[in-house]
Each structure stands twice: as C-alpha cells, then as structure tokens.
N, C-alpha and C positions, 0 to 999 in steps of 0.2 A: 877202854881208853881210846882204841881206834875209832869208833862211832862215834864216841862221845867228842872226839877232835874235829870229824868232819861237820857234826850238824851243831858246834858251837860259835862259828862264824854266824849262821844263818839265824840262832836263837839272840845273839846280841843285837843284831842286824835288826830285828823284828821289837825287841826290845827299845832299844835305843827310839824309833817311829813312835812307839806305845807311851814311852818316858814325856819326849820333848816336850807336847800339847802344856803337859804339867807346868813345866820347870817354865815353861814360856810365858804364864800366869804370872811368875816371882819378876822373870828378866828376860827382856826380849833378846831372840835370837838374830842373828847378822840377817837370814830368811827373813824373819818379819822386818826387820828395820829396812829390808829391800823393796818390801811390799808398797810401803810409806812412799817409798819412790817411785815405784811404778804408780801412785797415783798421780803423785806431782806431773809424771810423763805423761798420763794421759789428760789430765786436765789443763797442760799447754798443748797438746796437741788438738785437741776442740778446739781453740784460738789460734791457728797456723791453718794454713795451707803451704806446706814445704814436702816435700821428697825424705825429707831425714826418718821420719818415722819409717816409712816402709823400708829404707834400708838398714836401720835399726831390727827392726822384726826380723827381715830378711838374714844377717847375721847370724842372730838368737834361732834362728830355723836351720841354716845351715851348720853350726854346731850339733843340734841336735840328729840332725840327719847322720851326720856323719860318725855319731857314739850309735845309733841304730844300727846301721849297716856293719859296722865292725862287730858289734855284738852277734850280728847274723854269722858272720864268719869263724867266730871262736866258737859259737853254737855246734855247727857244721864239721869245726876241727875236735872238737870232743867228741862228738858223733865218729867220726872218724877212728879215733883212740880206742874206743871199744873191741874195735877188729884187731887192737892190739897190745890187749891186756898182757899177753904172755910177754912179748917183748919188754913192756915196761916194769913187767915186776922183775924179769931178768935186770932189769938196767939198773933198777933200785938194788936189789943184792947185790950188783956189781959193785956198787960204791961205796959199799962198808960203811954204812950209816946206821947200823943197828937197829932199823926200823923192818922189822917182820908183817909183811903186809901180802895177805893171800888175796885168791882173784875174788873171795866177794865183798872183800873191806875195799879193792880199788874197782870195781865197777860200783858199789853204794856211794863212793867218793866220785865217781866223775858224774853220776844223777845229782848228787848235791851242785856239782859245779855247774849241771844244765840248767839246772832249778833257779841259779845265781843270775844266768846270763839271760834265759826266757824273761826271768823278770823283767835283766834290768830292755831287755829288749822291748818287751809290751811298757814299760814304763815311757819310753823315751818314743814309741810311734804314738802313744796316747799326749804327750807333751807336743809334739807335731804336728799333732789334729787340732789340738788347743790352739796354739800358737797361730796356727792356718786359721782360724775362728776369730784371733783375736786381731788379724790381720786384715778379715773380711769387715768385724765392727769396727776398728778404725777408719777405713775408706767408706763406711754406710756414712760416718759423721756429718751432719749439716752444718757450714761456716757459716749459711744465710743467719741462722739465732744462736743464743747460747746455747749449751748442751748443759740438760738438766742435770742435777748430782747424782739422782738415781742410775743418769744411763753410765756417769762417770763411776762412779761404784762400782756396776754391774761387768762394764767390762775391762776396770783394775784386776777382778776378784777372777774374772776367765785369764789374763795375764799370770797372775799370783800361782792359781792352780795350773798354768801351764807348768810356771817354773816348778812347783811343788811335784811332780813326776818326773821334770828334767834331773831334779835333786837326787830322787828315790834311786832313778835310774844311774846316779853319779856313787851314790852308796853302794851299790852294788857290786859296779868295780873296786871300791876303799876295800869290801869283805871278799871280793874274788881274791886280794893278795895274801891274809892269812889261809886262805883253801889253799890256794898253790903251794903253801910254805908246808901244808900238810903231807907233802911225798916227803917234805927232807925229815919231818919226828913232826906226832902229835903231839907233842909239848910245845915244840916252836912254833904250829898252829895253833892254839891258846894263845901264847905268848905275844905273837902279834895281833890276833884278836882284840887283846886288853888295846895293846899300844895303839890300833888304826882307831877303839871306840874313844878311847882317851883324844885321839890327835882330832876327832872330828868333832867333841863335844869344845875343844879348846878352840879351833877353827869358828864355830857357831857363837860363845858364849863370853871369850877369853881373849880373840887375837887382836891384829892392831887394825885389821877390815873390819872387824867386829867397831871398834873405837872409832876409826876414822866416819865410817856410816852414821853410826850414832850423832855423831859431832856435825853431818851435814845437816840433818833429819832435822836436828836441835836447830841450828841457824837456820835452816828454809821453815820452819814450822814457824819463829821467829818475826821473820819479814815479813809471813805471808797474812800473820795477826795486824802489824802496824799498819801493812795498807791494807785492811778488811778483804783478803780473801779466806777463804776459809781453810782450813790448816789441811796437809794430808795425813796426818794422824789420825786414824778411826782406832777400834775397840775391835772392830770385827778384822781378825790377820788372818794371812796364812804363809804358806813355806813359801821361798823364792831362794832367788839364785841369791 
C-alpha cells in the first residue's frame, strides 16, 4: 500500500495526459478553447505595429521562468532530504500518525517527488524556449503585406505548444500535493489524488472559465463571419493555458 500510494499520483498524472486528446474529440477543453484565441492574437497582431504583443509574451515568459526556477529549488531541497532520512522518519513516528514508514518506502518516495519536479522542470524551461521562439516569429512579421494564414497557423500552434508544457509543467505541482500528503497515510495520498484529478478535469471541462471562454470564442467567431474574416476556429487544437 505504501508503494502503491507513492507512484499513484504519478500513474493518474500520466493517465489523465493519455485520457484528455479523447474526451476533447466529444467537448472542448478551456486549453483548446484558449488555443482559438491565441489565434485571434496572433492574427491582429500581423495587422498592428504596437509594443503590447511583446509585453504580452514578455509576461507569459516571466511566469514561466519563475515556476522553473522554483522547481530547481525544491529539486535541490529533496536532494537535500536524503541526507536526512533518519531524522524524518524519527519526526514521522513522533507524531503518532500510525503511518509505519522505513527508510526504503521514504527514500522510493522522495525519487517519486524528484521524478514530479524534473518533470515539471524540463516541462516549464521547454515552454520557455517555445515561447522565446514565439516571440522571435512575432517580431520576424512583415506589416508591409498581409501575413499569409499558413504563417498565422504555424506560429498560433508554436504558442499553443508552448502553453501545452506550461500546463504539463502546472500539473505537476496539482499531483506534487497528494505526494506531500503521502508522509501524513497513504490513504490520504489516494484520497487527494481522486480529489486534485477530479478538481482539474472540472477546471478544464466543467468551470465558469471553461463557459465564460466558450461564450467569447462563440461571439468573436461570430463577428468575425459577418464582416468576412475568417473565423479562428480550426479542427487542428492543442493544450493552452
């Protein structure tokens, strides 16, 4: 049960990725319905010359910088904790939580937590590089003519996959908190397990950002038919913020 608590975060986690594509087929996720907008964004932005787009970017990069770098740090602080297994298991028996936990159920447990955080680390400096990429195609843009749809497409969909690793990398923390919960009973790690996949699929499918989005997407896809632009709904999605 103690194994099966620690790597039950990380098999939901992996789950959950594998599920979505599906279920996205039936009804779009709040991700895709954001994608729809980052086309909108970038297809007024080929028609501008204003400053707001790079500080736009600029924002969405410093966010992400700053979930990287703190991931390096908790990296480092579990690393750390190794050198202090004996202490923690003492702290654990101290607190009379009935949770029997020898040193090699909490050193397999603080690997699964490095496992959590690498990820979402490599997730969030690969969303970075993206975003840097998408930052560089924006300012290649020519205002002298229009910008073809291919090149609008092409770099919506380097936007989209940026956000789609900033995401991966944001899930990571949601399933770092049922691991944590795993010192106090592998029960109560399940337990919030269910509850973080529950709160993220309602977040995506269910909430009132999930509606409100929908309901812009609908009214700009709307407009943008009466006066013959071409809508930013496509067929082809992916994950976003």
């Amino acid at each position: 049960m103690t194994l099966f608590a620690s790597l039950f975060p990380i098999a939901c986690w992996l789950l959950y990725n594998y599920c979505v594509p599906f279920v996205e087929r039936r009804q779009p996720s709040l991700s895709s319905i954001m994608t729809m907008q980052r086309r909108r964004w970038v297809a007024n932005a080929t028609r501008r010359e204003s400053p707001l787009d790079a500080i736009l970017s600029g924002n969405l990069m410093q966010s992400v910088s700053l979930l990287a770098s703190t991931s390096v740090l908790i990296i480092l602080a579990i690393f750390a904790a190794f050198g202090a297994v004996p202490q923690l298991l003492e702290t654990l028996n101290s607190l009379g939580l009935g949770h029997d936990v020898d040193t090699a159920a909490m050193q397999i447990h603080l690997l699964v937590l490095i496992a959590i955080f690498v990820s979402s680390f490599f997730a969030f400096t690969l969303s970075l590089r993206q975003f840097n990429h998408f930052c560089i195609m924006i300012g290649s843009i020519s205002h002298a003519e229009p910008a073809s749809e291919d090149e609008i497409e092409a770099i919506t969909m380097l936007n989209a996959l940026a956000a789609k690793n900033f995401n991966n990398g944001i899930r990571a923390y949601y399933f770092a908190v049922p691991a944590v919960t795993w010192f106090v009973s592998p029960w109560m790690a399940i337990g919030v397990t269910v509850l973080t996949t529950a709160f993220i699929v309602h977040r995506e499918f269910f909430s009132s950002a999930h509606r409100l989005a929908a309901s812009v997407a609908v009214i700009a896809s709307r407009r943008e038919q009466q006066v013959g632009v071409k809508p930013a709904v496509s067929e082809k999605r992916g994950g976003g913020l």
